[in-house]
C-alpha positions in Angstrom: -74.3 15.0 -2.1 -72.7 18.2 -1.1 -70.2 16.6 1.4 -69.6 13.9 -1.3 -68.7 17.3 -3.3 -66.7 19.1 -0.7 -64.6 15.8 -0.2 -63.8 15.4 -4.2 -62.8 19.8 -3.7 -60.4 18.8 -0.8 -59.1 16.0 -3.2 -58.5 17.9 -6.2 -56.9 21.2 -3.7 -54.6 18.4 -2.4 -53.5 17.6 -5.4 -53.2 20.9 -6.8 -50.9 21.7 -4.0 -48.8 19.1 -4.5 -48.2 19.6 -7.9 -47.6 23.6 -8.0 -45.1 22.6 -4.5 -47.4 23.2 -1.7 -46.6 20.5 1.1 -49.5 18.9 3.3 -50.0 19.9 7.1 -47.2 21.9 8.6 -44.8 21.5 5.6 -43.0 24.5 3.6 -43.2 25.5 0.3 -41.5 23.5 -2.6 -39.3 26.4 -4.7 -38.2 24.1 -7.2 -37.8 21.3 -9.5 -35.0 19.4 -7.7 -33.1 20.1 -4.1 -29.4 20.4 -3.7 -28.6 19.0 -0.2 -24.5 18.6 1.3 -23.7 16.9 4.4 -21.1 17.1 7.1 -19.6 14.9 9.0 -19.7 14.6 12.6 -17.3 12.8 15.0 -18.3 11.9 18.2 -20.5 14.7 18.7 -17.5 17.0 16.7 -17.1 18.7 13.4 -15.1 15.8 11.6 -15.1 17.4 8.2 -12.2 16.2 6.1 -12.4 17.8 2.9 -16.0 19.2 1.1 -19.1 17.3 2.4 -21.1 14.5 0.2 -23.3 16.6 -2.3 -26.6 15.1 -3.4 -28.9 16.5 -6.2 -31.8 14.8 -5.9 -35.2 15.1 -8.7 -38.6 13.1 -8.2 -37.8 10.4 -10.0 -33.9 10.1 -10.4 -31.2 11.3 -7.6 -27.2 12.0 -8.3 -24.6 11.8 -5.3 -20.8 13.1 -5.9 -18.6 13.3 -3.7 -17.2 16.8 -2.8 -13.8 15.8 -3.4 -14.5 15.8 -7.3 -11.4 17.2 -9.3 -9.7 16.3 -12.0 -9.0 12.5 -12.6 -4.9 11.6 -12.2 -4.6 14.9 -10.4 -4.1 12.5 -7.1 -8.0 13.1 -6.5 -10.5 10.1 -6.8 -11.8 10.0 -10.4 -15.2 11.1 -11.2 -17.7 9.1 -9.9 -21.3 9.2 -9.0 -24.1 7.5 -7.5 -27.3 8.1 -9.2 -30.6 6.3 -8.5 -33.7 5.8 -10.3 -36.6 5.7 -7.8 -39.2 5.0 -10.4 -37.7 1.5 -11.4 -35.9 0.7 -8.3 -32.5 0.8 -9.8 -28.9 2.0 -8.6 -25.9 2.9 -10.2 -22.2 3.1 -9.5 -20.7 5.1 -12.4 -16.6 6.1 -13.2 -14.7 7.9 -15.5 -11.1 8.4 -15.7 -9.5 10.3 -17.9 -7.1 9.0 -20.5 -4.1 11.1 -19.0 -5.2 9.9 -15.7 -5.1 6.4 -16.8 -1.6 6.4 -18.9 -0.1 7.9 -14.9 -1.7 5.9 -12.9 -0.8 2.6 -14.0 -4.6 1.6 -15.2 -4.3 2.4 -18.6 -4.1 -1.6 -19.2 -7.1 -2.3 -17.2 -8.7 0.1 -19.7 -9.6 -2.6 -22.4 -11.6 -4.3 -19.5 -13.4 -1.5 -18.6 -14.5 0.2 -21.9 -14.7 -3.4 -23.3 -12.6 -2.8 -26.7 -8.9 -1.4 -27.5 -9.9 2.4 -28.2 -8.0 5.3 -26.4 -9.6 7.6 -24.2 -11.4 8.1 -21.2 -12.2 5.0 -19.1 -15.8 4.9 -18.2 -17.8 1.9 -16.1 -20.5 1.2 -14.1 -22.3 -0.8 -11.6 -25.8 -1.8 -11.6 -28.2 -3.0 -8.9 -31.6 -3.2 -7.9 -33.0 -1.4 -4.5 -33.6 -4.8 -3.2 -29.7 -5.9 -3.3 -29.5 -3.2 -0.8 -29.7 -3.4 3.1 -33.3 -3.6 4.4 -34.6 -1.1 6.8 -36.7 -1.1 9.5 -38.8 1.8 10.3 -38.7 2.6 14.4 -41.5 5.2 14.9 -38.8 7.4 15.7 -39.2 11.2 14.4 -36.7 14.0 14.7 -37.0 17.5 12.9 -33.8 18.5 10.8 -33.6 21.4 8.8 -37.5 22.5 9.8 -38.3 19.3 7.8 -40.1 16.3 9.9 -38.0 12.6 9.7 -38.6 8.8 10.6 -35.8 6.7 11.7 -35.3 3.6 9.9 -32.3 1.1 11.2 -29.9 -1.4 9.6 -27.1 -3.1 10.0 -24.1 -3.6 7.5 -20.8 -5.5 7.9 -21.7 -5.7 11.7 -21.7 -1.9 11.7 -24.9 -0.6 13.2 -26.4 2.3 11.0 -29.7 4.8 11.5 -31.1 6.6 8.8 -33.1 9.8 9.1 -35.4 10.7 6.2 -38.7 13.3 5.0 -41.2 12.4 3.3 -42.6 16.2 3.8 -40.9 17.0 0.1 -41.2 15.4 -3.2 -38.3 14.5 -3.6 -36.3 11.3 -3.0 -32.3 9.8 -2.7 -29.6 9.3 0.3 -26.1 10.4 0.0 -24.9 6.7 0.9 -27.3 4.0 -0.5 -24.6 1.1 0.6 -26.7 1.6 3.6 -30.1 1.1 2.1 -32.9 3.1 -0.2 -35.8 4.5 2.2 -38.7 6.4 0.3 -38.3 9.9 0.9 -34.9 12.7 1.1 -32.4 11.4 3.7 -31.1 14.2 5.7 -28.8 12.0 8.4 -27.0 9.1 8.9 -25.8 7.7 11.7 -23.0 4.7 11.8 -22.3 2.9 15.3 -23.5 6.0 17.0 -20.2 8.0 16.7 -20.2 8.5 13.1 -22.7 10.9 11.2 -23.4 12.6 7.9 -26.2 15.5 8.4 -27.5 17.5 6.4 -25.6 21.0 6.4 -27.9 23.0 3.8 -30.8 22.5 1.4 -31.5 24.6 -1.4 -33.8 24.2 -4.0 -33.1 24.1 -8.0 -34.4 25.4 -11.0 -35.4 22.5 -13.7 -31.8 22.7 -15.3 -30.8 20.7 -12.2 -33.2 18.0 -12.3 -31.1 14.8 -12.3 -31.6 12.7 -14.9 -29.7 9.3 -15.8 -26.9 9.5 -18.7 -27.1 8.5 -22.3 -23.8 6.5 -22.1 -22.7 5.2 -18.7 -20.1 2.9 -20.0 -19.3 -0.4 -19.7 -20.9 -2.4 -17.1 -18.7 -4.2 -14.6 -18.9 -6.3 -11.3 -18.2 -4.8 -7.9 -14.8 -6.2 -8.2 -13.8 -4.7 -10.9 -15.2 -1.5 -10.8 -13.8 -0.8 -6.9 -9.8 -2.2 -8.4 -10.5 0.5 -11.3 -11.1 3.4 -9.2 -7.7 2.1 -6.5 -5.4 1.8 -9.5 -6.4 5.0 -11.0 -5.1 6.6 -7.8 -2.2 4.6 -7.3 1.1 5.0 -9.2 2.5 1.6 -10.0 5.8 0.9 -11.1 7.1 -1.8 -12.3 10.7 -2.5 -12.3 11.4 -6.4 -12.8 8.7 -9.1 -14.8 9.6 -12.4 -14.3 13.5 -12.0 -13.9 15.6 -15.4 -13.7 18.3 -14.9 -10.9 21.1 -18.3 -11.2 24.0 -18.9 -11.3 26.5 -19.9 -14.0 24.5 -19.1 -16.9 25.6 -17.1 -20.0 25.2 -13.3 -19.2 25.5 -10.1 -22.1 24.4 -6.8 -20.4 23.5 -4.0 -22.5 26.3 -1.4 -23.4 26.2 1.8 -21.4 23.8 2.9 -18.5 20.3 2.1 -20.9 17.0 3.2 -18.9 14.7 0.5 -18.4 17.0 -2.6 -19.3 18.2 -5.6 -17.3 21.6 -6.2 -16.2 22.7 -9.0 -14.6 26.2 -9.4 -12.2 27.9 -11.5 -9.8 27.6 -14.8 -12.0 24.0 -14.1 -12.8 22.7 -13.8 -8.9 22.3 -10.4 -8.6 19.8 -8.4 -11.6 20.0 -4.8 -11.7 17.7 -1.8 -13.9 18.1 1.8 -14.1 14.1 3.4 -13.3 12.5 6.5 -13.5 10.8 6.6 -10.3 8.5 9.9 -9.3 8.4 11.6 -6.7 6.2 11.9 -3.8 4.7 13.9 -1.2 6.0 13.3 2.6 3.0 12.1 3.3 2.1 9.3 0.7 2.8 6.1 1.4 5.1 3.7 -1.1 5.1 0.0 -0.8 7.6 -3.1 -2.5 5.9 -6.4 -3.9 8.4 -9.0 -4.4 6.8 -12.3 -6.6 8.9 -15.1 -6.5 9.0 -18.9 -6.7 11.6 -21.3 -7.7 12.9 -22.3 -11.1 15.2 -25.4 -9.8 17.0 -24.2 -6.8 15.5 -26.1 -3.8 16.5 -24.3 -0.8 16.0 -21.4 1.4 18.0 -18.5 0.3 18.7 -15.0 1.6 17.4 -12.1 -0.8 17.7 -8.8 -0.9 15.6 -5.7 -2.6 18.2 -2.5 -2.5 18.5 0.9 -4.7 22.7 2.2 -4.8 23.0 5.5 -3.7 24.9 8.2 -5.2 26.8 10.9 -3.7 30.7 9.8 -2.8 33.3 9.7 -5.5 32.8 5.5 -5.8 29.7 3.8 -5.7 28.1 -0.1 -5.5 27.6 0.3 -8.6 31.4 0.4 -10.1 32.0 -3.1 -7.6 29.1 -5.0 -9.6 30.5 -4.1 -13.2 34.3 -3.9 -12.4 34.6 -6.3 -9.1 34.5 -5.5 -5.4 37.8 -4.4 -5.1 36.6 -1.3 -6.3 34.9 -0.4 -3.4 36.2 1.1 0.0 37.0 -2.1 3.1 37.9 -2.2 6.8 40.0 -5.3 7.8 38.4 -6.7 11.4 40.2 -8.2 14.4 39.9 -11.2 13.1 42.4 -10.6 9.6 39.2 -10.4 6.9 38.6 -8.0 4.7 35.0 -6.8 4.2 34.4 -4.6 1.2 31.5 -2.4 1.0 29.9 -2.9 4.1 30.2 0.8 5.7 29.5 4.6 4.6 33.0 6.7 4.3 33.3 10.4 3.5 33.4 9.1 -0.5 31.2 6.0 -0.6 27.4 4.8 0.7 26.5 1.4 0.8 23.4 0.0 -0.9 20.3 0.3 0.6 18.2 -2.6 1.7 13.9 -1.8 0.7 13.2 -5.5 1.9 15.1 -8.4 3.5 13.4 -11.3 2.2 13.9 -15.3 2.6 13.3 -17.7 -0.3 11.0 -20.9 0.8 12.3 -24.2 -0.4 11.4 -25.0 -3.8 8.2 -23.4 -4.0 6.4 -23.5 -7.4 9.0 -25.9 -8.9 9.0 -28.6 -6.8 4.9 -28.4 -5.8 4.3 -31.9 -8.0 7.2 -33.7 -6.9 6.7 -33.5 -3.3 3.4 -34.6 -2.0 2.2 -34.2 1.6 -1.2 -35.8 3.3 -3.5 -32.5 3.4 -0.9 -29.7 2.2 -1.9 -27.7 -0.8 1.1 -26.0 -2.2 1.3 -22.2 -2.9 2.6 -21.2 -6.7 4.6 -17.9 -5.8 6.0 -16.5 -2.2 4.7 -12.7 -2.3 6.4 -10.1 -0.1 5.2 -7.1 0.4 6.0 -3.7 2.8 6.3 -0.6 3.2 9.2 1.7 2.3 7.9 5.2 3.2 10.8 6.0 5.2 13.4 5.6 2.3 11.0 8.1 0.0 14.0 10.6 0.1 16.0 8.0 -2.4 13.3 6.6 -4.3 12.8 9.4 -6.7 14.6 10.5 -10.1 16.8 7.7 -12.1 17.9 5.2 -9.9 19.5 1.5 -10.0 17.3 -0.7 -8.1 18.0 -4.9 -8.1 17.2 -8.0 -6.7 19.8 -10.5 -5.0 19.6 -14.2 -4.0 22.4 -16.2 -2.9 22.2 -19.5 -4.9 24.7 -21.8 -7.5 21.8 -23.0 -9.5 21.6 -23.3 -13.2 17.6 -22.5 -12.9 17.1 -20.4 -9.8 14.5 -18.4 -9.1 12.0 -15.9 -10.6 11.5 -13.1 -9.6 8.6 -10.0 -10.3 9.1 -6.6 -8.3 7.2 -3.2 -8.4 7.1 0.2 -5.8 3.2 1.5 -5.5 2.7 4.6 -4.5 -0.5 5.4 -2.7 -1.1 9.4 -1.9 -1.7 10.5 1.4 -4.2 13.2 0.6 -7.1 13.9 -2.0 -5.4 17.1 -3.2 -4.3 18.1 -6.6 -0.4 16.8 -6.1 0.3 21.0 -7.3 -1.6 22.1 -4.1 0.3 20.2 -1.9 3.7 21.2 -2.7 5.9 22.9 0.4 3.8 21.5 2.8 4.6 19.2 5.6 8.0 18.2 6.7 10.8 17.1 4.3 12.1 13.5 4.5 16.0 13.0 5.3 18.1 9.5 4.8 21.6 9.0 5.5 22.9 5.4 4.7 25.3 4.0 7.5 25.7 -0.5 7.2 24.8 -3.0 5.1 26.8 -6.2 5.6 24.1 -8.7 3.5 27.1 -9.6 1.1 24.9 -8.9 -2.3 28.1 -10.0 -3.9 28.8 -13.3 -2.4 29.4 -14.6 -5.7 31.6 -12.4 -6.7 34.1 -12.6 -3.9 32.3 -10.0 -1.3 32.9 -11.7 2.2 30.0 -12.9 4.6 29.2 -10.2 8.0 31.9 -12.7 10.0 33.4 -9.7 11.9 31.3 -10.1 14.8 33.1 -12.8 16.1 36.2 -11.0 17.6 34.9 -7.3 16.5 31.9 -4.8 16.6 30.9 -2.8 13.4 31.7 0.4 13.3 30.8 3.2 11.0 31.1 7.3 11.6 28.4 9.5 10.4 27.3 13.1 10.8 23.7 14.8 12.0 23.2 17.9 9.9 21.9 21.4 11.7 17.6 21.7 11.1 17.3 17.6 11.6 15.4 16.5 13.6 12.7 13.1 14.8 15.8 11.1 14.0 15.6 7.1 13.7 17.8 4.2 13.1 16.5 1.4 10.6 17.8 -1.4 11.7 17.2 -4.7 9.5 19.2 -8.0 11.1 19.2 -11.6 11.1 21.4 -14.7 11.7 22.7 -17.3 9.9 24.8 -20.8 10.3 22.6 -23.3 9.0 23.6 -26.5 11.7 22.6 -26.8 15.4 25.4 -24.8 16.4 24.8 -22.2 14.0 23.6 -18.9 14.6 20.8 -19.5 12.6 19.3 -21.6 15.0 20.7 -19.8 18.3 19.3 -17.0 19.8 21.9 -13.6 19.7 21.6 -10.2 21.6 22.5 -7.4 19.3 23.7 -4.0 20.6 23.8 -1.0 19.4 25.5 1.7 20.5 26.1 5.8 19.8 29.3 7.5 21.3 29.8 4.9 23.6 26.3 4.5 25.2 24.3 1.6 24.2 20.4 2.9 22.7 19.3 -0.2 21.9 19.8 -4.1 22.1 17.3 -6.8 20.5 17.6 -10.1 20.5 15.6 -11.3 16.7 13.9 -14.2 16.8 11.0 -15.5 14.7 8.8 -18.6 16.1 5.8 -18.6 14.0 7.8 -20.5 11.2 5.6 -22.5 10.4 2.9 -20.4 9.2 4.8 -20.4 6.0 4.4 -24.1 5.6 2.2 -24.5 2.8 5.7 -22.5 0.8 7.7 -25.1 1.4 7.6 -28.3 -0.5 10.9 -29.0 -0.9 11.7 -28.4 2.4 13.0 -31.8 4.7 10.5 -33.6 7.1 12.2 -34.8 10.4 11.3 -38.0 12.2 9.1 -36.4 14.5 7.0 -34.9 11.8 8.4 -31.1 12.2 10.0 -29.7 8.8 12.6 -28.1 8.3 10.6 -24.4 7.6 9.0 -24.6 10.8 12.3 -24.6 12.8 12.7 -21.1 15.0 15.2 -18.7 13.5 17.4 -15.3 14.4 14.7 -13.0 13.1 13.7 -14.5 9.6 11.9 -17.5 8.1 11.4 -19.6 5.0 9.3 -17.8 2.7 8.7 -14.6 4.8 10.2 -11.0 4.8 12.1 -9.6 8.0 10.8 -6.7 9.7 12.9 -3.8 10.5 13.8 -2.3 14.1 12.9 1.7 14.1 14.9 3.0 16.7 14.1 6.7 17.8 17.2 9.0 18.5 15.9 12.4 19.3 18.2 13.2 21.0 21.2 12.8 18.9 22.8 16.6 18.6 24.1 17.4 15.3 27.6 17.3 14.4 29.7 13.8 14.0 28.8 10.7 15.6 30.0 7.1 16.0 28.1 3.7 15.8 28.9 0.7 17.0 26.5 -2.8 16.8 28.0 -5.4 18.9 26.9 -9.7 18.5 28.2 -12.5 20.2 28.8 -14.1 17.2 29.3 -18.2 17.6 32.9 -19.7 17.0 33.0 -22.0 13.2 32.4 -26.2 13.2 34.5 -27.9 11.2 33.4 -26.3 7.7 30.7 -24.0 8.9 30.6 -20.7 10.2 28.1 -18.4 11.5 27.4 -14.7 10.1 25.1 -12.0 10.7 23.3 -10.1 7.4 22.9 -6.1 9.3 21.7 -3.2 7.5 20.8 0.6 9.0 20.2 3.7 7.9 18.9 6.8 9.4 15.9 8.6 8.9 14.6 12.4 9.8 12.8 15.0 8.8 13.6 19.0 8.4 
């Protein structure tokens, strides 16, 4: 009887312990109602810390996560998000909220309707939810390690073929993880561990008064799918904007352009193949990264066409600009070697010439002519997409500026085309506190021979046949990490043709050559399943999957970066050299050059 009562005394102490915070054997004190943990992260063995640390609150019953990056939503931080889980029913959730302003910025404000699930204004909020068991599950090791004077076990996973160890206490009464991707254990998580080189530890541990205590909200928003709620967060950090929607660009088709220089509107030249629109752009930081899409597909025009995205500069007395409205006369020409004119190919002291974002290749017919071609196991594609990166040309992608789209063609339907810049920032800092920081971006246009105005009388880059191109530029004092962009490919569409023949190109500065290339593409036919329209050959190859002089059917050209650091200031001259071949009969060969330079102060 009286050890009967001494066990029920130990029982009840126990418990009495617990409750008022006592820990069993060789545990501390519990001073609160909740603990405020933050983590750092560690790097192969070194302080990798970018930014504040991973905070998590955590109760009995309910834990919150947030990352220490929190800020203001559309301030070019993430928006506010948080991970909160509810230990008592096994249940995790994923939950946003972006603020109107942020949303209207940003570019999500139409994804806002999906999130919020009705028309109403205001801030976007969404979550996920998911049970523990649609976790990772863990295997406990038998492991122990002591972090923070607290005692853990070791539990392992894996995720995504990334290897991960989670260290946890049960020696407090309180429960969450600061990354439950990984999995849910049943006690505080105080490390993680991901491939062995990667690590979140717990930094400090406080506890928190019962004003703290974590609890799940009244109103968590709509619920949404993974999908959805991880494109929600992206767009809300991304500026997105959109310059043409579904633009026709043909030939020979009625054309009425607005009056005057109207923001936002559609103008069309050169017989209809060239569209053009004034856009606000914004501006960014040095470090942020800015991207072109290009949709396009055909709207009756079967063939492969050379394209063009380019902005027209300002800054000389002329511009591109005054050619497209008032014809190409109006802009400054050299005559070559061989007799030919070619207008508006090369910077002057009072002109620049347009500026190429992406050189990009129309496939044959895709889209329109998907049902009238058929081909044993070939699904056609609806669109061609195009899509790179434009960081470099940041210096001229701000303010009002004329951007348009060009593609050579004399067809009544054409093609289609849908084009937007994205601008993804390169730190989680307010945009305010990043201001004079880091190096300022410098552009100076030099070539562009792709005849935009082919249409409208500009001449094809035939020069290179008895003659070099040759433009003169200058190197301001203070620049420096200095680059040529150099975009090129060939054309002459028969066997003869340049097109099909493979070129050196040479480039070179005051007389010394500082680079040569010869472009060449011979994965062609990757882009096969753009092509429909596109001829088949008696020995089963197609026409798209022919090698070309740096460009293909349905794909975007890549430019050349080549690094001049050692270019003094003061005036230079440039001088690209091709052995051009000799003209067939009706054909000729031509090469579509662009460059520009880039630097930094």
């Amino acid at each position: 009887m009286n050890l009967m009562r001494t066990s029920v005394v130990k029982t009840v102490l126990l418990v009495v312990l617990w409750v008022y915070g006592y820990t069993g054997a060789g545990q501390s004190r519990v001073k609160g109602d909740a603990v405020r943990v933050t983590y750092r992260q560690v790097v192969n063995g070194q302080d990798g810390r970018r930014g504040a640390s991973a905070v998590l609150l955590a109760g009995r019953e309910i834990s919150e996560v947030r990352s220490g990056r929190q800020g203001q939503p559309g301030s070019g931080r993430p928006p506010e998000e948080k991970e909160i889980l509810d230990h008592r029913n096994k249940m995790a959730y994923q939950m946003a909220t972006i603020a109107a302003e942020a949303s209207a910025s940003s570019g999500a404000n139409d994804l806002e309707t999906a999130a919020n699930g009705g028309g109403q204004r205001g801030a976007t909020r969404f979550h996920i939810k998911t049970p523990f068991s649609g976790f990772p599950e863990l295997t406990l090791t038998g492991e122990k390690e002591t972090i923070l004077g607290y005692a853990c076990e070791k539990a392992t996973t894996t995720l995504r073929s990334n290897s991960i160890e989670i260290w946890f206490t049960r020696d407090l009464p309180f429960r969450g993880t600061p990354q439950m991707a990984y999995g849910i254990p049943d006690g505080l998580v105080l490390k993680i561990v991901r491939n062995r080189n990667f690590a979140l530890e717990a930094d400090t541990l406080v506890f928190t008064g019962e004003e703290d205590v974590p609890v799940l909200p009244e109103d968590p928003g709509r619920e949404v799918d993974q999908a959805l709620y991880r494109h929600l967060i992206t767009e809300n950090l991304i500026t997105t904007i959109d310059i043409f929607q579904d633009e026709q660009i043909s030939w020979g088709n009625e054309i009425r352009n607005p009056e005057g220089e109207v923001l936002n509107e559609t103008y069309k030249y050169a017989g209809g193949t060239v569209i053009l629109k004034k856009v606000a752009l914004p501006e960014a930081a040095p470090w942020d990264q800015v991207f072109a899409e290009l949709l396009q597909y055909s709207n009756g025009d079967a063939y492969d066409r050379t394209g063009t995205v380019f902005m027209i500069p300002e800054g000389g007395k002329t511009s591109f600009l005054e050619a497209l409205r008032d014809g190409i006369d109006m802009v400054p020409y050299f005559t070559a070697r061989n007799g030919k004119s070619y207008q508006g190919m090369t910077a002057t002291g009072d002109y620049l010439p347009p500026v190429e974002l992406v050189r990009f290749f129309t496939p044959f017919g895709v889209s329109h002519f998907n049902e009238q071609v058929k081909v044993y196991g070939q699904v056609w594609e609806e669109a061609a997409w195009y899509k790179q990166e434009v960081t470099d040309l940041q210096p001229l992608l701000k303010g009002e500026v004329w951007m348009g789209v060009f593609i050579g063609n004399y067809d009544k339907g054409g093609h289609k085309v849908s084009l937007r810049l994205k601008y993804y920032p390169g730190s989680p800092q307010p945009r305010e506190e990043r201001e004079n920081r880091g190096p300022a971006l410098w552009v100076k246009p030099l070539f562009n021979t792709l005849n935009i105005m082919e249409m409208a009388g500009q001449n094809y880059g035939t020069l290179f046949d008895t003659d070099s191109l040759t433009v003169e530029f200058e190197v301001p004092e203070g620049v420096k990490s200095l680059k040529l962009r150099y975009l090129t490919t060939g054309h002459g569409g028969w066997g003869g043709g340049d097109e099909f023949n493979q070129k050196e190109n040479r480039i070179f500065i005051d007389g010394k050559q500082v680079f040569q290339i010869t472009p060449w593409r011979t994965d062609c036919g990757t882009w096969r399943k753009y092509n429909p329209a596109s001829g088949n050959f008696w020995n089963g190859i197609t026409s798209s999957d022919y090698s070309r002089s740096g460009w293909c059917p349905g794909s975007a050209t890549d430019p050349y970066f080549v690094p001049l650091e050692n270019l003094s200031p003061g005036r230079h001259t440039l001088k690209v050299a091709i052995p051009q071949g000799a003209p067939e009969g009706g054909s000729f060969s031509a090469w579509c050059i662009s460059g520009l330079l880039t630097g930094e102060y």
